[in-house]
C-alpha positions as CSV (number, residue, x, y, z in Angstrom):
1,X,-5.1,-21.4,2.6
2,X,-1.5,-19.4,2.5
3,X,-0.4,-20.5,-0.9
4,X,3.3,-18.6,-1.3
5,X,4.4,-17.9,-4.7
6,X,6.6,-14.8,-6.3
7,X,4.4,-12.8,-8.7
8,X,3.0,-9.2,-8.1
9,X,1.4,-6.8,-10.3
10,X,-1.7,-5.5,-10.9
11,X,-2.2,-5.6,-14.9
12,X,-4.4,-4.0,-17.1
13,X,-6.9,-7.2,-17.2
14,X,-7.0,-7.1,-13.4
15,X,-9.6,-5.0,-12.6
16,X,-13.7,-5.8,-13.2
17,X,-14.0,-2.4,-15.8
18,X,-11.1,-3.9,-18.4
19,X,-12.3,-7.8,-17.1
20,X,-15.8,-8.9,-16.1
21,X,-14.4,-12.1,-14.5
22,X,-12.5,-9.7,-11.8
23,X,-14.9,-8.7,-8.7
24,X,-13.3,-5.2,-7.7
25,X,-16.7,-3.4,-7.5
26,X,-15.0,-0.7,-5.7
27,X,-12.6,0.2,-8.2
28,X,-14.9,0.0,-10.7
29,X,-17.5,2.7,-9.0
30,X,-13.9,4.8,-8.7
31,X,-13.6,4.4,-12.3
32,X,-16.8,5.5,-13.5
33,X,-17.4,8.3,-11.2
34,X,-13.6,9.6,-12.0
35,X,-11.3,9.9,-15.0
36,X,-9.5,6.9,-16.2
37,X,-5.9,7.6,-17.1
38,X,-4.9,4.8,-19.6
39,X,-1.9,6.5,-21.1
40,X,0.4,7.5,-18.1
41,X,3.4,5.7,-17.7
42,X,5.6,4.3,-14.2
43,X,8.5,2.6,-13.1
44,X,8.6,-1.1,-13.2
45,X,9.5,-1.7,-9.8
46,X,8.7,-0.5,-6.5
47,X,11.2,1.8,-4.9
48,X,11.8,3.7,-8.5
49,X,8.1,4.5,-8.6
50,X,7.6,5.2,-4.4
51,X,10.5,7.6,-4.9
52,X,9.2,9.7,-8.4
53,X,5.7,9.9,-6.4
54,X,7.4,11.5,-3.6
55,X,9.7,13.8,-4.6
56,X,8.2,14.7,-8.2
57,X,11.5,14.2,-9.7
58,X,12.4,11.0,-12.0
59,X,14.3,8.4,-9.7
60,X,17.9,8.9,-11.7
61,X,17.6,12.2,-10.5
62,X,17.4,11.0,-6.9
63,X,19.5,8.3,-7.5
64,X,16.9,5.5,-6.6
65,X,16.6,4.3,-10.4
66,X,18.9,1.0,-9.8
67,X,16.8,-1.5,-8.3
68,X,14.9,-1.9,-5.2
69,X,16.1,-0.8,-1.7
70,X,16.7,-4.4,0.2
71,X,16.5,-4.7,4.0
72,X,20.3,-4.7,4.1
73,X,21.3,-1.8,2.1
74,X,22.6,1.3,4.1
75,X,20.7,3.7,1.6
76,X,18.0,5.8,1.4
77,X,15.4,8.3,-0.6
78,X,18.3,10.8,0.2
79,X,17.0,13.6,2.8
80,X,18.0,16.6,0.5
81,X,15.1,16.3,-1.6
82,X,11.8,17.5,0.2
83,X,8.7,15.1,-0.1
84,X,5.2,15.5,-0.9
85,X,4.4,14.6,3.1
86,X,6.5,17.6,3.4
87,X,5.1,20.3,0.9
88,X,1.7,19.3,2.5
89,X,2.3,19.3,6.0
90,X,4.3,23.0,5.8
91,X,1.1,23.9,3.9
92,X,-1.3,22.9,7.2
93,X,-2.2,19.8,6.2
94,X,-2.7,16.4,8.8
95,X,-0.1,13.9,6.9
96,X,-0.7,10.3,7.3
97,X,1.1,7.0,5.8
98,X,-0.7,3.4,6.3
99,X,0.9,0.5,4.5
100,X,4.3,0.2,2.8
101,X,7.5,2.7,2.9
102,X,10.5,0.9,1.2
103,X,12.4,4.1,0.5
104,X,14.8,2.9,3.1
105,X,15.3,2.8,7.2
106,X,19.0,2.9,7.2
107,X,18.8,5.8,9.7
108,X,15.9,7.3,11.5
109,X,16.3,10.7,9.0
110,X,14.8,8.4,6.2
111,X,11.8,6.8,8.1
112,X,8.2,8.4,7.8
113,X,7.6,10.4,11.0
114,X,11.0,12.3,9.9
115,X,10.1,13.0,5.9
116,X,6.7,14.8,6.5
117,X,4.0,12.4,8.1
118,X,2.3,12.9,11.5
119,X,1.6,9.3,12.3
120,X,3.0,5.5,10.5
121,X,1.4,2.5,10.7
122,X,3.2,0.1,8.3
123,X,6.1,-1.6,7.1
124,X,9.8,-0.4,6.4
125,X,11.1,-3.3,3.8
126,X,9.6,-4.1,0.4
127,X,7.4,-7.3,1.3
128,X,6.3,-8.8,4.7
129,X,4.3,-12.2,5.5
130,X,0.3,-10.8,5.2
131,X,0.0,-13.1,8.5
132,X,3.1,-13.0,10.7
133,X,4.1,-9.5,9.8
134,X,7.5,-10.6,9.1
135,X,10.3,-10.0,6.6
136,X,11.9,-12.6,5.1
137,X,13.4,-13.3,1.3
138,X,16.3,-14.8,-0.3
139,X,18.3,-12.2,0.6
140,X,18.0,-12.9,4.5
141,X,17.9,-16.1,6.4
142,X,16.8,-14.0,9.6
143,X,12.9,-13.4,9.8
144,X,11.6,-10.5,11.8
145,X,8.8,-8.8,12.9
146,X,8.4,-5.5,9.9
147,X,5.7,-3.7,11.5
148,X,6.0,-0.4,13.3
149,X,3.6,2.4,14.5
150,X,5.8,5.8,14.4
151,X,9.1,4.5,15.0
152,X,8.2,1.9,17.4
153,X,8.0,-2.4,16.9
154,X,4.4,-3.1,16.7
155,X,4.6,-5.8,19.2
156,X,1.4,-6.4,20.3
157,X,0.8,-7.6,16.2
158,X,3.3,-10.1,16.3
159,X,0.9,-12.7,17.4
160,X,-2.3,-11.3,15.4
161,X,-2.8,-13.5,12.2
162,X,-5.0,-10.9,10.9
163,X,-4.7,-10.5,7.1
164,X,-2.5,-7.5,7.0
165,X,-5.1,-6.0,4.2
166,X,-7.8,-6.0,6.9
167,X,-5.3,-4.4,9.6
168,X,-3.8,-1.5,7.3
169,X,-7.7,-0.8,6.6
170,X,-9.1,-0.6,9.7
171,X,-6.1,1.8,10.7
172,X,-7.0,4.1,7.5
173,X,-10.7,4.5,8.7
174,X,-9.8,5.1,12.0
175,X,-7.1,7.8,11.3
176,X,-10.5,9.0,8.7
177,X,-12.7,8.8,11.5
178,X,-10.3,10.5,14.1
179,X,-9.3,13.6,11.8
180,X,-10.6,16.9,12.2
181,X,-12.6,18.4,9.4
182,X,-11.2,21.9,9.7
183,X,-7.8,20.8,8.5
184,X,-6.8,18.9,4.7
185,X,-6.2,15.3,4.9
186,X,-3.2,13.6,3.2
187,X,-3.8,10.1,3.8
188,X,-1.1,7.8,1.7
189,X,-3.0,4.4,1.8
190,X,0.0,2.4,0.6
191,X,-1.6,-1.6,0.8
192,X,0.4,-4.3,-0.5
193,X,-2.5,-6.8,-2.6
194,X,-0.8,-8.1,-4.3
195,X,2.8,-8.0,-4.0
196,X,4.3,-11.2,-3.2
197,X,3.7,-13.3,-1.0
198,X,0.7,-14.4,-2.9
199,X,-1.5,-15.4,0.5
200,X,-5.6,-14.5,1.0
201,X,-7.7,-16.2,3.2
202,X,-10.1,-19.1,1.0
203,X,-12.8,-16.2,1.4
204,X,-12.2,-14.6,-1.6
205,X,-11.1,-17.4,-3.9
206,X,-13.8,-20.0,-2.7
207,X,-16.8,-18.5,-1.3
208,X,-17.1,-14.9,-1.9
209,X,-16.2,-13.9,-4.9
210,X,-15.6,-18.1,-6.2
211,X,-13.0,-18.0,-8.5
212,X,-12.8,-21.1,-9.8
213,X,-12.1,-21.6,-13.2
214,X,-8.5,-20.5,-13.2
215,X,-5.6,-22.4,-11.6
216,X,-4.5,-22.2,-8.1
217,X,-2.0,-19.4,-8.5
218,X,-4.1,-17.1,-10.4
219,X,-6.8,-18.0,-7.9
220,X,-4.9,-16.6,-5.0
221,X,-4.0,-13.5,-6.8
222,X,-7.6,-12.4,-8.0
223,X,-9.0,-13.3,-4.5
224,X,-6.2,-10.8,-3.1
225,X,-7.5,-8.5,-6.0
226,X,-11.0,-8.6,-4.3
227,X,-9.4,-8.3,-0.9
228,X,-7.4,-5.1,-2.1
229,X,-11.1,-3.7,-3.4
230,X,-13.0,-4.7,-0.8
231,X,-10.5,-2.5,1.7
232,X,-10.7,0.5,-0.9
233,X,-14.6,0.3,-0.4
234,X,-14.1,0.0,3.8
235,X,-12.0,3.4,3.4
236,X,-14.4,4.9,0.3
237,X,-17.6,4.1,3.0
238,X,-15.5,5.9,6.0
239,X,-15.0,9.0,3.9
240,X,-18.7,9.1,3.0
241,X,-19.8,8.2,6.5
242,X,-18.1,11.7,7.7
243,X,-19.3,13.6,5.1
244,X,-15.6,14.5,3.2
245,X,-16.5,12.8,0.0
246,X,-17.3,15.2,-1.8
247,X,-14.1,17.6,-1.2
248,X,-11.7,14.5,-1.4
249,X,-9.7,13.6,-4.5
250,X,-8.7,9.8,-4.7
251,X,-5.8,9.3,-6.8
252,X,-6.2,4.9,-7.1
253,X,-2.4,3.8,-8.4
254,X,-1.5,0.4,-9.5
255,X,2.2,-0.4,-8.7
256,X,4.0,-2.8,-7.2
């Protein structure tokens, strides 16, 4: 089932510890064994809020407080400001970004591997097909493969139907699995579930988790809910596995 509608947020009665009917066990452990913060505030769409997170600075101060970078625009999170990848990386730490950048690829100065992070494995644009690893929106009648690691075309994903969920996990645990435990860890685990597209396999509206009292639509979104959480618990069990758990701080952020 790849059901394709245009909705994505995670609200407040998304999650299993404001809602019961949700099945994000994950977060919810997260929740209990951290500190809720119920009264911080964000931007309301996605490239506003990447670029505040980044830089520290509120986005009219950067200039990203308009809108939404598009796959067409010849603009930027402009280089002058220095990013948190940055900060962290002249301070000695191992800087990693898996997931979603959308703070603009206009020039090779603005991707990842050139603003402060050793290794990318993700997407450039604001939303790509969680099965084809493609861009394409209204904007664009030309659909193409949005997938890179470092700077280059992920090619040999172009063919791979995985759920993109289960492929930007599997990368986090493996870049957790591959670091070295001398030096600090910044991974920025940056998962789409569940922007639009709204598409998750019938394993998490059906048979898993059975969601089944709520129409179609809101079926497909809780079941990518579930498929978010159960890749926060694959990354969680990673960082438990080689013992960093207990000197790790997990900031979980719900944006678009």
């Amino acid at each position: 089932m790849r059901p394709t509608h245009k909705l994505s947020l995670v609200g407040w009665n998304d999650v299993g510890y404001h809602n019961p009917d949700m099945k994000t066990p994950n977060i919810d452990r997260l929740a209990a064994q951290g500190i809720k913060l119920n009264q911080s505030y964000t931007q309301s769409i996605c490239t506003p809020t990447r670029s505040a997170l980044m830089t520290g600075r509120y986005p009219f101060k950067t200039g990203m407080q308009h809108g939404v970078l598009l796959a067409t625009d010849n603009a930027c999170l402009p280089t002058r400001h220095q990013l948190l990848s940055e900060d962290l990386r002249h301070h000695g730490c191992s800087t990693h970004l898996v997931g979603k950048w959308h703070l603009g690829f206009c020039k090779w100065a603005c991707t990842p591997t050139y603003r402060g992070f050793d290794t990318f494995f993700g997407y450039y644009s604001g939303a790509h097909d969680y099965y084809t690893k493609t861009y394409a929106s209204e904007f664009t009648k030309y659909a193409y493969l949005d997938l890179r690691d470092d700077i280059h075309p992920a090619w040999t994903y172009s063919h791979n139907t995985s759920y993109s969920t289960h492929m930007f996990t599997d990368r986090a645990t493996d870049v957790i699995n591959q670091h070295n435990t001398s030096t600090p860890l910044f991974l920025y685990l940056s998962l789409q579930n569940p922007h639009f597209p709204l598409q998750v396999g019938d394993v998490y509206t059906h048979h898993t988790h059975r969601y089944t009292e709520v129409n179609e639509r809101r079926r497909t979104y809780c079941g990518m809910v579930s498929a978010l959480d159960e890749g926060i618990g694959n990354v969680t069990a990673a960082l438990e596995e080689r013992g960093m758990m207990d000197n790790t701080l997990i900031l979980f952020l719900l944006w678009r």
